[in-house]
N, C-alpha and C positions, 0 to 999 in steps of 0.2 A: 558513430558507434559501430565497432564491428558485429559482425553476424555470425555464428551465435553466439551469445553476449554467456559470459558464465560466472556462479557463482558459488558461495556454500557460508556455512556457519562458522563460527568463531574455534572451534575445538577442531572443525576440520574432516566431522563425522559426515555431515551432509555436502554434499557438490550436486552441480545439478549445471543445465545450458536452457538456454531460452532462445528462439527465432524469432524471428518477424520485426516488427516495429510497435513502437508504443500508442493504445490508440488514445492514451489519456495520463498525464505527470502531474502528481498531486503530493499537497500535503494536506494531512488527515489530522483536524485537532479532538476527535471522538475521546468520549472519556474511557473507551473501551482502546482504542490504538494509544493513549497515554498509559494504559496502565499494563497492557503488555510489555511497551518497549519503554517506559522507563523514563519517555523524555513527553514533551511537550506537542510535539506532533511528531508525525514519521511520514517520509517521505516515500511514496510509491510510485508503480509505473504500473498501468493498465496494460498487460501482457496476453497473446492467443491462448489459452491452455493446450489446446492441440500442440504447441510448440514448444512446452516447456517437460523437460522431464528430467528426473535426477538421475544421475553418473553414479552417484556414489552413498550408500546410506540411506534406512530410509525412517522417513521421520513420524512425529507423532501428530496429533492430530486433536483441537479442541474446539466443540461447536458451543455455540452459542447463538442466543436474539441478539439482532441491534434494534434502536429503537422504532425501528420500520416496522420490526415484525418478523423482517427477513431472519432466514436461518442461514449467518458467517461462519466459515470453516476455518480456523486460525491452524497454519502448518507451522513446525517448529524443530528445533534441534531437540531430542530427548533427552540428552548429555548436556550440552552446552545452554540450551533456550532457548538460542538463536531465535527468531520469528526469520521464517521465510517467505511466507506468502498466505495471502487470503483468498476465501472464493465465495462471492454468496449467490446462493441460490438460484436467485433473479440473471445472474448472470455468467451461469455454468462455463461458457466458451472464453471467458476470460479469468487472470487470478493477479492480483496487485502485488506485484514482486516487491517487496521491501530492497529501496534503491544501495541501503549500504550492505547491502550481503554481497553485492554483485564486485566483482573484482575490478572491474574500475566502474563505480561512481560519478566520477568527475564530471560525464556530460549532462544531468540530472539539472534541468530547469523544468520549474512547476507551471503547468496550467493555472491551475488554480488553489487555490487557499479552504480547503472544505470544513464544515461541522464548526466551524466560527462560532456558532455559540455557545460551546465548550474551549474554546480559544482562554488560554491560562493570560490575566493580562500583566504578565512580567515576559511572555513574549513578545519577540517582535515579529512583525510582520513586512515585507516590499509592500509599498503601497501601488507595484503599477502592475501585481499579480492581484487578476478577480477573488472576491472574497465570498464563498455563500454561507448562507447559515447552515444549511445542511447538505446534502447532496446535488448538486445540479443536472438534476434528472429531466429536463427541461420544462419541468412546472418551477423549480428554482429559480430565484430571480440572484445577481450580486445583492450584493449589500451596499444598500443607499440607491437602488433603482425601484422604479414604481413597476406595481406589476399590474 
């Protein structure tokens, strides 16, 4: 993947570049990430926030609890929708770039399979990407391990 990796929204209003590496590739089956983006999970990438910042446009912004407790920042197109990125609370120095804004995509393989038990089951899933119930914050175990 090159460095800086760039992206923006569907209308073209937001652009934005991102550094570093990813320290975490996920997909997200939260009934909160289905219902923003429309699909069955969404794919992220655990991004520096020091390192991401937008070129062009700037966007809006909607908080919300998830079921932690945590206070999620959901960033977005204000024209288009777009969802660009999340940040929560707990982990200010990072924001989970939504992998299909970024203008190439293509290299996007998941760590892991998160929120599993909101998992729509008319999806599918790879069976040889870990699967957890909820966040693997390292009190999470996969799914089908003993803890």
């Amino acid at each position: 993947m090159p460095s800086p990796r760039t992206g923006g929204c569907l209308c073209g209003a937001l652009r934005y570049e991102t550094g570093g590496e990813p320290s975490f590739s996920l997909r997200c089956h939260c009934r909160d990430c289905q219902r923003q983006n429309g699909a069955a999970s969404v794919a992220a990438i655990r991004m520096p926030a020091a390192q991401f910042h937008f070129t062009k446009g700037t966007p809006k912004r909607y908080v919300t609890k998830a079921d932690s407790g945590n206070e999620i920042v959901r960033v977005f197109c204000g024209d288009c929708g777009t969802p660009i990125y999340v940040q929560v609370e707990t982990k200010l120095d990072t924001v989970g770039v939504r992998v299909c804004t970024l203008d190439d995509p293509g290299f996007f393989k998941p760590d892991a399979d998160i929120f599993m038990k909101s998992a729509q089951p008319w999806d599918t899933h790879d069976p040889s990407v870990p699967q957890y119930d909820t966040y693997p914050d390292g009190k999470a175990y996969p799914i089908g391990a003993s803890s």
